[in-house]
Steps between C-alpha positions, in 0.01 A plus 500: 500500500803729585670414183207530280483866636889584495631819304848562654757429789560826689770585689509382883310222391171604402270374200288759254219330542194557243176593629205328332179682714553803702186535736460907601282684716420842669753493803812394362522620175440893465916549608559278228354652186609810684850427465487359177319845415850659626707295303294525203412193432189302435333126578730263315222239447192635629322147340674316777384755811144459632389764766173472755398685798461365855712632743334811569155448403220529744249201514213700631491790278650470154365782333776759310628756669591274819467651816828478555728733305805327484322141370341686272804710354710119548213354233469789282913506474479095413198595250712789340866315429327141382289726249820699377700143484252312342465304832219228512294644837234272684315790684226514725167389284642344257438198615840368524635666751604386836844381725737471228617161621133366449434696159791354349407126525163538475561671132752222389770793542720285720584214339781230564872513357472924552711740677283711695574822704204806680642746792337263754665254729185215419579478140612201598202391461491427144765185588198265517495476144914401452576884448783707637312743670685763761411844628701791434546853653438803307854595331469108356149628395674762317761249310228269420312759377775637284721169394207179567786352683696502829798470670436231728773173692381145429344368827524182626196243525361348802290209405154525782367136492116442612422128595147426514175687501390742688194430713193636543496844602796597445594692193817638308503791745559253766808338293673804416491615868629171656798497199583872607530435865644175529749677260534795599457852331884568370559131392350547153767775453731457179233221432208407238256262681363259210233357687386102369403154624163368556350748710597802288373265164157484692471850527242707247684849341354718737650294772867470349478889481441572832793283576724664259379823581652430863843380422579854509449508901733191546728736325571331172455742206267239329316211520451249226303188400524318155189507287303206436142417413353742748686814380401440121139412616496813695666736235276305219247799317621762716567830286849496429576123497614351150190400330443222231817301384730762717317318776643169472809645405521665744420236755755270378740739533335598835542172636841416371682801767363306830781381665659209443404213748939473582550859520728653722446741763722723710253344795204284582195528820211267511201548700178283525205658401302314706666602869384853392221658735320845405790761582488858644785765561528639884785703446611797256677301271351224257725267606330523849234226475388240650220247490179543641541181708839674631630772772617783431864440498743579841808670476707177583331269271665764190840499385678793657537717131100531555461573846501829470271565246294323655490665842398832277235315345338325869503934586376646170232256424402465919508088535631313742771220417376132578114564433299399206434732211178341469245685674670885479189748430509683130380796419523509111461228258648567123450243236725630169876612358724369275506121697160459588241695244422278265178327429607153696559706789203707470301084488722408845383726662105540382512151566536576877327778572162384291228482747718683773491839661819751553566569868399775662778768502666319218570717215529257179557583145585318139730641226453337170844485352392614157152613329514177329486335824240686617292481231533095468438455911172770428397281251529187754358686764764532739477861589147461600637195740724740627271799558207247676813411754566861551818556304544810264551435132767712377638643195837310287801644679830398705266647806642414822796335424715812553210725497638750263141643475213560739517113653683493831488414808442735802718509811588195652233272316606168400449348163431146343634556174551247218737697355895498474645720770481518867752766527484836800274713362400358118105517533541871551490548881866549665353240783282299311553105549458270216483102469536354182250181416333365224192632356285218671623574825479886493146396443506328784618732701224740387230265629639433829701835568782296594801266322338188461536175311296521206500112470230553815305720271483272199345092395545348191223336243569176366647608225773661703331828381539792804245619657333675852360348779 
């Protein structure tokens, strides 16, 4: 995949790598076109850049001007330098606009055997379908913008090996979390996790890409797995996929980068789906999880290196070492982002909050990751399952995941979130507390006001079919 993207050896070591998608949006690339502006230059291959709009868009109110100026001068900027660049732009209404990691894949942008790069650490993403995907910062925006290529060192390639199946209840949100802290958060560093074995082969797209889309927090720059039947079956009619006999040529050649069954990797980890239990963060790192069955960890059951860390989290977040997670009250519920906004997700977690009521003082709310999203899960009737429970239907949007736009939290609440980041502070309140979950048990947590195991909230038909009590 490397190769097949390979321009030049660069002094120190580095490869000019081509870029075959560049994902933009409204935060990171005004500086950008600015600079290429200075330097007089314009969009090398504006075919190959795609731009959308989700950072800063409220989910309430999306009517033009916004009421905040700054998101609205941000969009109208991004609106202004795709039109004088000849820049494809998904914008609000169009009906294809959304979190540029779901728009891509769900339009057969992202496709497997690219190189693709967007000013946004979860670009990787777009690894579930064997792509190099990897965020950049804003000057690599820039050289994207005005070369399609980067400077960029080979990494190294930690095979992620998933035994088994994963059981009921417990999703890819779950997976990714227990990888990431029985890792670690800096262990992925230098490293591209390809992710494979039976449990990742059992996974649907929308699964594999909210494991990709974490690989960032274990701090590998991105996370891979090889396409097979499910990508092409996913990626089949989309807009942008090959149609006709470019299809099946381009399957076969699709099929023929996997990786070989005796390759060699610069190291190997295996885990057993099956030993995995639903997983939430307590701390203010990702890597801070633990099971629901567990306690939250004591400072002399950790290695020494995370001791510390880990005494700032027991303070910032207010928990106790020793006690269960399971059982701390929530005040705000958000079902969405880049991980966790897709239409599976959305089906999680109507399927266990049908019939169900929001707790009192529980404020609860669901993000569509993209209109088309939210117009399939309208058409299924999700958001009405979701209003009769007492959630708000919202707007596309990145919404609370760093709540660069009116969704935040206020003081000292304390979040279940199914998004990516449990950081100090990134769901807009400088004390907020966040705990990261999967969309089925954030909807859990919205019934019963408290962390709790949504495999007490769900039965099973005989067809293995979920559904509530």
């Amino acid at each position: 995949m490397w190769d097949l993207h390979h321009i030049a050896d660069l002094p120190g070591g580095s490869t000019q790598l081509f870029v075959g998608l560049h994902l933009i949006h409204e935060v990171t690339s005004p500086q950008a076109f600015s600079a290429l502006k200075e330097k007089g230059l314009s969009v090398f291959c504006p075919e190959r850049t795609v731009a959308t709009v989700d950072h800063i868009v409220p989910t309430t109110n999306q009517e033009r001007p916004f009421a905040d100026p700054l998101a609205e001068e941000m969009l109208s900027t991004l609106e202004r330098n795709c039109f004088e660049q000849g820049i494809t732009l998904h914008g609000l209404h169009s009906g294809k606009q959304g979190i540029v990691h779901v728009i891509a894949p769900e339009l057969g942008l992202t496709q497997p055997g690219m190189t693709i790069a967007c000013g946004d650490s979860h670009t990787s993403t777009h690894g579930a379908f064997g792509a190099i995907a990897f965020g950049i910062g804003t000057s690599q925006v820039r050289d994207v913008l005005a070369t399609q290529s980067l400077s960029m060192k080979k990494l190294k390639v930690r095979r992620i090996w998933v035994n088994g199946k994963l059981t009921e209840g417990v999703y890819a949100k779950d997976l990714i979390l227990h990888v990431i802290k029985t890792l670690g958060v800096k262990a992925g560093v230098g490293y591209a996790y390809e992710f494979g074995g039976p449990g990742i082969s059992a996974l649907s797209m929308e699964e594999r890409m909210t494991v990709c889309n974490m690989a960032i927090e274990g701090g590998a720059r991105c996370g891979y797995i090889n396409p097979d039947f499910e990508t092409f079956s996913y990626l089949h009619g989309t807009t942008h996929s090959p149609k006709g006999e470019e299809w099946e040529k381009a399957k076969q050649w699709w099929s023929n980068l996997a990786s070989e069954p005796d390759a060699i990797y610069d190291d190997e980890v295996v885990f057993d789906a099956t030993n995995i239990a639903p997983t939430v963060t307590w701390g203010i790192t990702p890597g801070q999880g633990i099971s629901i069955e567990e306690l939250i960890p004591t400072p002399d059951s950790m290695d020494p290196t995370d001791r510390q860390i880990a005494l700032e989290a027991y303070k910032y977040m207010d928990l106790e070492p020793g006690t269960p997670i399971q059982g701390s009250s929530i005040d705000v519920c958000f079902i969405g982002s880049c991980t966790n906004g897709r239409l599976s997700d959305l089906h999680a977690a109507a399927n266990v909050v049908k019939g169900r009521k929001v707790a009192n003082g529980v404020k609860a709310f669901v993000v569509p990751g993209s209109e088309a999203v939210a117009k399939a899960a309208k058409e299924q009737g999700l958001d009405n399952v979701f209003r009769t429970a007492g959630f708000e239907w919202r707007e596309p949007g990145c919404s609370m995941c760093l709540a660069m736009n009116p969704d935040k939290l206020e003081g000292r609440q304390i979040s279940a979130s199914s998004s990516n980041r449990n950081f100090k502070g990134r769901q807009g309140s400088a004390s907020g507390r966040t705990l990261l979950m999967s969309p089925a048990m954030v909807a859990a947590a919205a019934i019963t006001g408290r962390v709790t195991d949504v495999r007490d909230l769900i039965t099973y038909n005989p067809e293995n079919k979920r559904n509530t009590e």
